[in-house]
Z-matrix of the N, CA and C atoms (Angstrom, degrees):
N
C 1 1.447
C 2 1.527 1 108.16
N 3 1.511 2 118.65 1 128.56
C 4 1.478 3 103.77 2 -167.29
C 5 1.922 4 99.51 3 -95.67
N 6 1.005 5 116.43 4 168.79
C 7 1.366 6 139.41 5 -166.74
C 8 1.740 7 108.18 6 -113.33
N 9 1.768 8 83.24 7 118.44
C 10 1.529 9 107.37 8 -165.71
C 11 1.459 10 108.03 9 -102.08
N 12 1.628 11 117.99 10 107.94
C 13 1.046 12 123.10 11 177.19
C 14 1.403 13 113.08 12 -86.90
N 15 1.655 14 132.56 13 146.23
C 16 1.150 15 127.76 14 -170.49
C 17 1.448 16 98.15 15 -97.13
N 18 1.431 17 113.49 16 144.54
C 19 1.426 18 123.69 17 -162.97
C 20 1.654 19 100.36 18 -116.57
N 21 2.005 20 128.09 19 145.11
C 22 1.024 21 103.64 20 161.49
C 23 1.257 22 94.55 21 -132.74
N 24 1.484 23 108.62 22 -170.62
C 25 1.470 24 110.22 23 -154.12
C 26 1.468 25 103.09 24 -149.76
N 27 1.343 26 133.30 25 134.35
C 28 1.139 27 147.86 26 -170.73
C 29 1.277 28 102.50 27 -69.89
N 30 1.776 29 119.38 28 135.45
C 31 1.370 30 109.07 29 156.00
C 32 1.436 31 110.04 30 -146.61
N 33 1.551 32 89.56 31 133.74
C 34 1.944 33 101.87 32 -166.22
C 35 1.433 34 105.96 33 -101.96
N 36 1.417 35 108.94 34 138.74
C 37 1.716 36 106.27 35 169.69
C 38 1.505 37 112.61 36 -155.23
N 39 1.201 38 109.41 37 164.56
C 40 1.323 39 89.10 38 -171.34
C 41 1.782 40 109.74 39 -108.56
N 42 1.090 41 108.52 40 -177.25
C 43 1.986 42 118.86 41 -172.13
C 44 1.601 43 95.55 42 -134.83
N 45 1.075 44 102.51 43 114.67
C 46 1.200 45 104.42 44 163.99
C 47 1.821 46 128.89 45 79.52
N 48 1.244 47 88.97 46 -3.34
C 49 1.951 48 120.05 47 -179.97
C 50 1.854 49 91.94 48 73.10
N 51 1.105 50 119.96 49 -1.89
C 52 1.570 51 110.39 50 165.93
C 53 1.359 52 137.73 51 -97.47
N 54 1.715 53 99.80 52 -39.89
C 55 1.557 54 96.31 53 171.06
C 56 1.383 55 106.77 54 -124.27
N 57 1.741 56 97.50 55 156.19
C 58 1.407 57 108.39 56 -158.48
C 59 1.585 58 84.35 57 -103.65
N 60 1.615 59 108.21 58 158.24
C 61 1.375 60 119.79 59 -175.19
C 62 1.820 61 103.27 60 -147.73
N 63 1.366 62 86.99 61 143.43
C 64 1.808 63 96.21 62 -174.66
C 65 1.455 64 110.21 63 -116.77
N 66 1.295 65 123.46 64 107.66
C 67 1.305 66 103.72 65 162.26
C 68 2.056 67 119.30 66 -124.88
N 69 1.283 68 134.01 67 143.66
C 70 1.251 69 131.49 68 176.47
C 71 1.133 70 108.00 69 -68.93
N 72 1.239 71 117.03 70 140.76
C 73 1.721 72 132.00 71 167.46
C 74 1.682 73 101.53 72 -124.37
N 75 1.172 74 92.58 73 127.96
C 76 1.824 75 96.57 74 161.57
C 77 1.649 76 109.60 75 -46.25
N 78 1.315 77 119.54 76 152.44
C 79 1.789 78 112.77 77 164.89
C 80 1.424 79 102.37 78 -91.43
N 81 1.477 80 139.56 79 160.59
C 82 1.245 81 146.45 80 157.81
C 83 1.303 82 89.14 81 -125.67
N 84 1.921 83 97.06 82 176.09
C 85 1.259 84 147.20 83 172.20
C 86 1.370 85 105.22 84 -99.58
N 87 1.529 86 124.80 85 142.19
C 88 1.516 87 116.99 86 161.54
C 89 1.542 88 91.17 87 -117.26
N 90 1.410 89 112.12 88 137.81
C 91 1.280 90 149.70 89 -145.16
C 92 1.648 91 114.32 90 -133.44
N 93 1.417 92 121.72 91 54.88
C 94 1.804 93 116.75 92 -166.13
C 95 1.420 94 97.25 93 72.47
N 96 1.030 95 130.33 94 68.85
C 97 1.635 96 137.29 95 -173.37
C 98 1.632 97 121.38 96 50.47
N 99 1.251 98 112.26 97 -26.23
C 100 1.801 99 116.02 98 -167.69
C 101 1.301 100 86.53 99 -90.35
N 102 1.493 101 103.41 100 123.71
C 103 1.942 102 137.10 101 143.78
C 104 1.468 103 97.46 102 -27.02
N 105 1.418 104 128.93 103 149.81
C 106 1.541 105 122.60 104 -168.78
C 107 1.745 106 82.88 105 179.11
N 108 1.572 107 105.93 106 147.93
C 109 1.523 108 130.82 107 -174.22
C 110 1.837 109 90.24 108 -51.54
N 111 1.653 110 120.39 109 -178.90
C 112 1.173 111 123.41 110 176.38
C 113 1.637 112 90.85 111 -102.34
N 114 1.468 113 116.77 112 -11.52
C 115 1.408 114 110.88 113 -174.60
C 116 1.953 115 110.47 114 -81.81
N 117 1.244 116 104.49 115 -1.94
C 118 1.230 117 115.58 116 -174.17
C 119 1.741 118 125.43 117 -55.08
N 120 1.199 119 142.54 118 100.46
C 121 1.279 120 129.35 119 168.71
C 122 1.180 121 135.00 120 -30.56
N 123 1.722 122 161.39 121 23.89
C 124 1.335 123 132.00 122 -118.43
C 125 1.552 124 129.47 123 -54.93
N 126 1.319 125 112.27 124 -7.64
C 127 1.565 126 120.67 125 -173.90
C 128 1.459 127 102.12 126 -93.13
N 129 1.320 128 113.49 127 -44.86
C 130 1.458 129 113.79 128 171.22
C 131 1.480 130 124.97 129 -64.10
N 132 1.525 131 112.53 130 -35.71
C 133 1.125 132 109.78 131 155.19
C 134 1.572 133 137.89 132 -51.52
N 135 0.937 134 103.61 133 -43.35
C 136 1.531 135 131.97 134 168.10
C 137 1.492 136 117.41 135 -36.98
N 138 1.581 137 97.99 136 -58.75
C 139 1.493 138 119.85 137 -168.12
C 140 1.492 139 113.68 138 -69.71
N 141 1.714 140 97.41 139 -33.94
C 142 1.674 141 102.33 140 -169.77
C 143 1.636 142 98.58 141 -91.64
N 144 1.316 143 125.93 142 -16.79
C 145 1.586 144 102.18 143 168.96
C 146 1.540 145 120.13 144 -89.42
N 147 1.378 146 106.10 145 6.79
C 148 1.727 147 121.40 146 -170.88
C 149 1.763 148 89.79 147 -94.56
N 150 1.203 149 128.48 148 -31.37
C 151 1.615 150 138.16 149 -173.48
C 152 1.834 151 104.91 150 -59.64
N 153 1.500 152 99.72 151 134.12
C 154 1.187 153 112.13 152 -170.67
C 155 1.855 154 90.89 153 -148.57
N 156 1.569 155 94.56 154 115.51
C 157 1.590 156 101.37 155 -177.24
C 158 1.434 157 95.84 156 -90.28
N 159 1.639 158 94.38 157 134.33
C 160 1.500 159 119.12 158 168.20
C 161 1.937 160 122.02 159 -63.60
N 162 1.143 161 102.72 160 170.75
C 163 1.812 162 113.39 161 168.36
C 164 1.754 163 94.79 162 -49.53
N 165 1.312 164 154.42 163 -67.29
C 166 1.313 165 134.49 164 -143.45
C 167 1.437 166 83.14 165 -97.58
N 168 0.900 167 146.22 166 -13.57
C 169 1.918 168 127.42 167 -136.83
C 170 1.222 169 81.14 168 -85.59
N 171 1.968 170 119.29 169 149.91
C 172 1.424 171 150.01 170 -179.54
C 173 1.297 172 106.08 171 -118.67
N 174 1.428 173 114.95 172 109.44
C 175 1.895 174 112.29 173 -164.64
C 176 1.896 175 82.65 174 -116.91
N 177 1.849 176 98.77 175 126.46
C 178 1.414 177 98.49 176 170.46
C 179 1.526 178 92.33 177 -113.88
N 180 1.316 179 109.02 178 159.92
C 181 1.721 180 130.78 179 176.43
C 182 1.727 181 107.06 180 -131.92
N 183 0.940 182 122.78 181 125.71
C 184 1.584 183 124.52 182 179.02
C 185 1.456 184 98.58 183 -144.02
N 186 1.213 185 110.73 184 145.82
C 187 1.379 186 113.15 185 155.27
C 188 1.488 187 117.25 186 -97.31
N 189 1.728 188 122.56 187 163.91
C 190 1.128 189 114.59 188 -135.24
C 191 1.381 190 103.01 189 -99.28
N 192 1.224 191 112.15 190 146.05
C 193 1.975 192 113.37 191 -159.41
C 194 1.317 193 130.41 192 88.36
N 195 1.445 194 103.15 193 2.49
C 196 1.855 195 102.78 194 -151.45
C 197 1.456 196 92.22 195 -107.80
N 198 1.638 197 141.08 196 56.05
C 199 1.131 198 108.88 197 -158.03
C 200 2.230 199 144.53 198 72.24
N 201 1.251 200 106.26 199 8.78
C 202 1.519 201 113.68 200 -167.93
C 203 1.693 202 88.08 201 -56.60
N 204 1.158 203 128.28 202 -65.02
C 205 1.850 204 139.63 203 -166.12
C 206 1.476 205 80.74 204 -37.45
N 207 0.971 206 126.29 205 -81.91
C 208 1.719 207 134.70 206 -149.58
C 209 1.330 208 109.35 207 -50.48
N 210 1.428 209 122.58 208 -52.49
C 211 1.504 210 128.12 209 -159.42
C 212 2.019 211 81.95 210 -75.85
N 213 1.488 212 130.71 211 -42.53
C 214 1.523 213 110.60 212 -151.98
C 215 1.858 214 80.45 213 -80.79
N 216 1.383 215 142.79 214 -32.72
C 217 1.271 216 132.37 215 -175.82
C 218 1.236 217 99.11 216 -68.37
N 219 1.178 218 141.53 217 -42.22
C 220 1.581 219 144.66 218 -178.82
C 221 1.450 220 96.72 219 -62.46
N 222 1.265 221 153.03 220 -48.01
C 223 1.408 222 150.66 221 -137.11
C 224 1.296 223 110.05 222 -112.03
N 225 1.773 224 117.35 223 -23.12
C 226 1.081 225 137.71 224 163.25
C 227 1.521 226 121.25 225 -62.72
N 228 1.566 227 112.69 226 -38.26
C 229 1.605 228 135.30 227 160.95
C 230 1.049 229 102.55 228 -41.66
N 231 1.355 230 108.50 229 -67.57
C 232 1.631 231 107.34 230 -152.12
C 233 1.777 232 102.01 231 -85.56
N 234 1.286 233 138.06 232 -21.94
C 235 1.440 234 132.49 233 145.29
C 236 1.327 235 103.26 234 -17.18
N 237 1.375 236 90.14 235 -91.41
C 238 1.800 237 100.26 236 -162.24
C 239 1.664 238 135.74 237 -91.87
N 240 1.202 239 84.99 238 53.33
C 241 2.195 240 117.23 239 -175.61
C 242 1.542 241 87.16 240 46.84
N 243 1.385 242 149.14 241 64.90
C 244 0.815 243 129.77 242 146.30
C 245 1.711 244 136.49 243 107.47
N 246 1.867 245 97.68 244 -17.70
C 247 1.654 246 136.01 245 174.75
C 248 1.576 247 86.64 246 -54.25
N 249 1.341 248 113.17 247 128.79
C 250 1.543 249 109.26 248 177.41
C 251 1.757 250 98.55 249 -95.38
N 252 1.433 251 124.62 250 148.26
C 253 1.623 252 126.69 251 -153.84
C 254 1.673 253 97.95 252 -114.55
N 255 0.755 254 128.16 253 77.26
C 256 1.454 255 120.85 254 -174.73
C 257 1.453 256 119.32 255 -101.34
């Protein structure tokens, strides 16, 4: 899988036709009209707003560092009355 660095890009304009001003903007992708990271997939994107969780499906959300291992070993517990899944 190759590794998507986010790129930014200078943009100069002027104020007033006298002074020039610099500011960085991140670059994006537009993605089905929505602005989106350059690290963005578009097919993957695609797929996960087309996703519609079923009656059994278990959707976890973590943010990153905070514990993710624990809550899917914790969630895994309570799946299977308690059988630890290793």
């Amino acid at each position: 899988m190759p590794i998507r660095i986010p790129i930014t890009f200078v943009i100069t304009s002027f104020y007033r036709n006298t002074d020039m001003i610099q500011r960085r903007r991140p670059a994006h992708q537009v993605i089905d009209g929505i602005p989106r990271c350059v690290g963005a997939d578009p097919d993957s994107l695609r797929k996960a707003l087309k996703f519609r969780a079923g009656a059994g499906d278990v959707v976890q959300s973590t943010y990153p560092k905070s514990g993710t291992n624990w809550v899917q070993y914790i969630t895994q517990l309570i799946l299977k009355d308690g059988d630890a899944v290793l």
